[in-house]
C-alpha positions in Angstrom: 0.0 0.0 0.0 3.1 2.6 1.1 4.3 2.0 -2.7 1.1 2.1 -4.5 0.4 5.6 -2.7 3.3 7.4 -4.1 2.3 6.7 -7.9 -1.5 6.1 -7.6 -5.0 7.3 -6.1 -6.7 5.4 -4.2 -10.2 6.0 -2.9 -11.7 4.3 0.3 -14.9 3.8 0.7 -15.7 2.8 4.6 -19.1 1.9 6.4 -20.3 4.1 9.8 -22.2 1.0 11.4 -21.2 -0.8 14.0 -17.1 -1.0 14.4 -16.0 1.9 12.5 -15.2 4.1 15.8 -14.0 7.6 16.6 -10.4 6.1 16.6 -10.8 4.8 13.4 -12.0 7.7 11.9 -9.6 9.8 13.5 -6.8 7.7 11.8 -8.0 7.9 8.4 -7.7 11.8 8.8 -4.5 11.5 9.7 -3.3 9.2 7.2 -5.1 12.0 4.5 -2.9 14.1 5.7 0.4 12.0 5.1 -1.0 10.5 2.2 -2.3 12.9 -0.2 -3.1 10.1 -3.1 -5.6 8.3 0.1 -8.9 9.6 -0.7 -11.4 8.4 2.6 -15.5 8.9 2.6 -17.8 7.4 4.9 -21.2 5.8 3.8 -23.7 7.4 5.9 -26.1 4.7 5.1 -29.5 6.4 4.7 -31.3 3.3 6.1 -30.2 1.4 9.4 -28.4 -2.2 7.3 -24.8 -2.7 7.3 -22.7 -1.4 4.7 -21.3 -4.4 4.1 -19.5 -5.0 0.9 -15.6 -6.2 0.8 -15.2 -5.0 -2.6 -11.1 -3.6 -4.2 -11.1 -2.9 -7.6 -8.1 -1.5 -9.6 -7.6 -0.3 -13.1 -4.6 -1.2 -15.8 -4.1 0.0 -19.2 -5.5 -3.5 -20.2 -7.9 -5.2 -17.5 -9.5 -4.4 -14.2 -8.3 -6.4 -11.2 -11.6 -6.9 -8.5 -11.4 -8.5 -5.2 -14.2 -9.8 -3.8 -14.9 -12.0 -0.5 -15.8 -11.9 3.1 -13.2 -10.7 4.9 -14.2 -8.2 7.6 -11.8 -5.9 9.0 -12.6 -7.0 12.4 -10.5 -8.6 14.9 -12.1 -12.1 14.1 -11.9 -11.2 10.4 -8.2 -10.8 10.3 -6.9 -13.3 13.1 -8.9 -15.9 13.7 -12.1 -16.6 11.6 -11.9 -18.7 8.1 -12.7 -16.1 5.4 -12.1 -16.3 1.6 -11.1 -13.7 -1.3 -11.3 -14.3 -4.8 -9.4 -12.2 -7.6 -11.1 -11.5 -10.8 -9.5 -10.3 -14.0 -11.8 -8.7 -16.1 -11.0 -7.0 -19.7 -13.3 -5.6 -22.6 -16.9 -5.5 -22.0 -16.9 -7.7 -18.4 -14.2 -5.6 -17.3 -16.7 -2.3 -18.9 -19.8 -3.7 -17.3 -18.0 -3.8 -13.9 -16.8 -0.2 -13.8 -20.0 1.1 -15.1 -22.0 -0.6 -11.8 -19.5 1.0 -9.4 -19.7 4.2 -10.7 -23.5 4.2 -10.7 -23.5 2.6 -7.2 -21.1 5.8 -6.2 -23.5 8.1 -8.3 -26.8 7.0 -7.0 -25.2 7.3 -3.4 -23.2 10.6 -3.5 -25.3 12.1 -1.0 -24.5 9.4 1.5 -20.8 9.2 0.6 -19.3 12.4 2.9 -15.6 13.2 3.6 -13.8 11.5 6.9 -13.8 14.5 8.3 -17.4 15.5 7.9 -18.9 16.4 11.5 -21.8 14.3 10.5 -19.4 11.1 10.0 -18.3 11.9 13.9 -21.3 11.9 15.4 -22.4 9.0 14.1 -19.2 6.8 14.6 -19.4 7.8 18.1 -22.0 5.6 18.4 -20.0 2.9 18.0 -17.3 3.7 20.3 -18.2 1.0 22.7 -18.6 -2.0 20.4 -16.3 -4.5 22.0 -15.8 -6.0 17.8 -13.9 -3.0 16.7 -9.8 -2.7 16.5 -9.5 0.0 19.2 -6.3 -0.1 20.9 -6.5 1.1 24.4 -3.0 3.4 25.3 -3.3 2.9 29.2 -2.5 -0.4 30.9 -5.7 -1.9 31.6 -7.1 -4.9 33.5 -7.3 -8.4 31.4 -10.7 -8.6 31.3 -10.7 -4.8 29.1 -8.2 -6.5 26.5 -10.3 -7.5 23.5 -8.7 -10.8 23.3 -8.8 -11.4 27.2 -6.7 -13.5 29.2 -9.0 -15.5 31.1 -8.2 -17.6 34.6 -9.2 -21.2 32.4 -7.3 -19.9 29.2 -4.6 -23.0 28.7 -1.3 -22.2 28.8 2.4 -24.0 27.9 5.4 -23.5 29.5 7.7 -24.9 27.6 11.7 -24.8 27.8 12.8 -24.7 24.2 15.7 -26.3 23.0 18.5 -24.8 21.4 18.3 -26.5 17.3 22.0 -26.5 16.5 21.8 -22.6 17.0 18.0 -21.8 14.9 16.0 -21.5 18.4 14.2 -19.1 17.2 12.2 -22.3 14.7 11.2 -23.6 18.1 10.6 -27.4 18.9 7.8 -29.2 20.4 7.0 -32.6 21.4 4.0 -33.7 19.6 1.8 -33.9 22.4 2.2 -29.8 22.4 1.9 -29.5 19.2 -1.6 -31.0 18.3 -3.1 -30.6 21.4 -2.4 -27.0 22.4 -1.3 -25.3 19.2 -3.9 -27.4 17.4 -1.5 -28.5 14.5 -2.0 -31.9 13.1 0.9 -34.3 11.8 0.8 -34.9 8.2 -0.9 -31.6 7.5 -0.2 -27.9 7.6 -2.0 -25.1 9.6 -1.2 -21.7 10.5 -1.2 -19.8 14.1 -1.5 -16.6 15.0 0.8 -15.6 17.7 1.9 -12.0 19.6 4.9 -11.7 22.0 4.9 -9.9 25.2 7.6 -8.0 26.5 9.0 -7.3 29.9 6.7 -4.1 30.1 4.0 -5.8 28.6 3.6 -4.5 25.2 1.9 -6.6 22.7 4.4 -7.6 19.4 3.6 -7.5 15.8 1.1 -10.0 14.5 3.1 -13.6 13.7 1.1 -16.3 11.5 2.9 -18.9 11.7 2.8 -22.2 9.2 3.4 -25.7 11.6 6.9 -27.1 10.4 7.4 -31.0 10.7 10.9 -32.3 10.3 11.9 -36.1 9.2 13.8 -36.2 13.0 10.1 -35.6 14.4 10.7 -32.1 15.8 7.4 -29.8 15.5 8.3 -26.4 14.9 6.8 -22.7 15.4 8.8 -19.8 14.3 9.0 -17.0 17.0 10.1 -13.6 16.1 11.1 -12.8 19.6 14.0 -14.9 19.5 15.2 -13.1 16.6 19.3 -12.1 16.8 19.1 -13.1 20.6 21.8 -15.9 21.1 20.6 -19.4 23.0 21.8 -19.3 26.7 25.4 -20.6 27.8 23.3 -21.8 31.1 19.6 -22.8 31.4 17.2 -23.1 28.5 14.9 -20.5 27.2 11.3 -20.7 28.4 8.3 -20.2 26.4 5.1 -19.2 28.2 1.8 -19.5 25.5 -1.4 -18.3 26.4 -4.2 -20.0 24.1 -7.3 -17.2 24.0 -10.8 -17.3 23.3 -10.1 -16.0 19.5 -7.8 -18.6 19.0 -4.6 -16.7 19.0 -1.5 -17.8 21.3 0.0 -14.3 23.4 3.3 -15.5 24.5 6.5 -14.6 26.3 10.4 -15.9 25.6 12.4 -15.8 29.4 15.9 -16.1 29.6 17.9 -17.1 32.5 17.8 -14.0 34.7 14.8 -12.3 33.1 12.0 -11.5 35.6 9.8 -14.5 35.8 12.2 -16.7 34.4 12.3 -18.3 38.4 8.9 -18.7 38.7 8.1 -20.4 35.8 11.6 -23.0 36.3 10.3 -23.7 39.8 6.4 -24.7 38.4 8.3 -26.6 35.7 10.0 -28.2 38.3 7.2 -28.7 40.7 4.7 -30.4 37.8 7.5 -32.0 35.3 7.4 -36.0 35.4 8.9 -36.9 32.6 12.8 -37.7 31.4 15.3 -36.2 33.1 16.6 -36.1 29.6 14.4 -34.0 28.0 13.3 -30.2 28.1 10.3 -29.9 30.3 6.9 -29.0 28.9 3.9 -28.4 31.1 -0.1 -27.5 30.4 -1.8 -25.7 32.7 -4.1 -22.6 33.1 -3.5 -19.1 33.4 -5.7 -19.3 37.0 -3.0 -21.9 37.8 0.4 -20.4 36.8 -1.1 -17.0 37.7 -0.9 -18.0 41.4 2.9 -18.6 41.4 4.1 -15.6 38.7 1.1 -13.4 40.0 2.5 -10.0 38.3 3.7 -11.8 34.9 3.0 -8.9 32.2 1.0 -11.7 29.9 -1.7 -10.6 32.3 -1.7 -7.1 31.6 -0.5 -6.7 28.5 -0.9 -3.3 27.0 -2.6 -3.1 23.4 0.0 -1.5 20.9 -1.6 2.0 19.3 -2.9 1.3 15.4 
């Protein structure tokens, strides 16, 4: 998108109903401002439905390019729910036919289609300020149960020491066990995971989706970007901490030997590990559960990164 702004329009069409919040709003003014080829209006739909269309279309010399599908920019939309786009290349009279229906629909509706800025747009997105579906990001540390995707007492969780991979710790092994039951991977097959890091002040990472990895030696593997560039540990082996949410996603934290919590979590490894002394301890719980021996662990607190 940053590329095809500096040699292109493009014109945004975005719904007031339901999660499009003051937030929202606010940061398509802003990115107006930066972006002088980013053209914004809001659909004040006339009636009380959904302006619901996922709809992209863009224009060559020889063919439009639409994209259609279902994907809602919602949290669910773009982290955890199945959705489905198709691409459409359309040329002579198809590709015609198409243009001429968007340009009547934004004809017919021109009324209805008003500026970001428009004072009308911000009183009626303020209605929406306090659906808990929208991607508002919350700048204050704030209890769990205010996080969108809330850590909840019976959320599982892993703790997991990872092993160092001839050096590539950051593809992190699993048993199987792990693998299938918590990250919900299946041998034989391929899925992807959506995971965030945490870090010591409890700031939420990027967004990681993550493709399960088998190997022939039976290692099950996750990349995780907060291992990146951080060498494996002369003493002690790192220890991951994944929280499985409601949504689906895994929040997570890496702990290195002298890293706050890194003794709490090595002692409840030690107090629930039965198996081989031999190899690198993994233990399900629940957050209720590891909560009560790392009781000010930043998973549980974690503030929401700004948009």
């Amino acid at each position: 998108m940053e590329e095809m702004l500096h040699g292109a329009d493009f014109n945004l069409v975005v719904g007031t109903d339901s999660i499009t919040n003051t937030a929202a709003v606010a940061r398509l003014s802003h990115l107006e401002t930066i972006r002088p080829r980013l053209r914004a209006k809001a659909f004040l739909s006339p009636m009380s439905s959904l302006f619901h269309p996922k709809l992209a279309w863009f224009e060559h010399r020889d063919h439009l390019s639409v994209i259609v599908g279902s994907g809602n920019l919602t949290m669910g939309g773009l982290l955890s729910n199945w959705e489905a786009m198709a691409v459409l290349k359309l040329t002579g009279a198809d590709a015609d036919g198409a243009l001429r229906e968007i340009q009547d629909f934004l004809s017919h509706h021109a009324a209805a289609l008003l500026p970001i800025s428009d004072s009308r747009v911000a009183a009626r997105v303020a209605e929406n300020d306090g659906d808990e579906r929208s991607l508002r990001r919350p700048t204050a540390r704030v209890q769990p149960a205010e996080i969108p995707s809330a850590v909840d007492g019976a959320n599982e969780v892993l703790i997991a020491e990872i092993p160092a991979s001839g050096g590539r710790w950051k593809q992190a092994n699993f048993d199987r066990s792990s693998y299938e039951e918590f990250f919900g991977a299946k041998v034989g097959s391929q899925r992807r995971i959506v995971l965030r890091s945490v870090s010591q002040d409890g700031v939420l990472g990027v967004i990681e989706s993550r493709p399960s990895v088998e190997v022939a030696s039976s290692n099950y593997r996750f990349e995780l970007a907060a291992a990146a560039g951080i060498p494996y540990p002369t003493t002690g082996a790192p220890i991951g901490v994944f929280v499985r949410l409601a949504t689906g996603q895994f929040i997570y934290m890496l702990l290195l030997p002298g890293d706050a919590g890194y003794e709490h979590t090595s002692a409840f490894l030690t107090d629930r590990w039965n198996g081989p002394a031999r190899e690198k301890r993994r233990v399900r719980s629940t957050v209720a559960d590891l909560r009560a021996a790392w009781h000010d662990a930043p998973l549980w607190t974690a503030v929401m990164p700004e948009l």
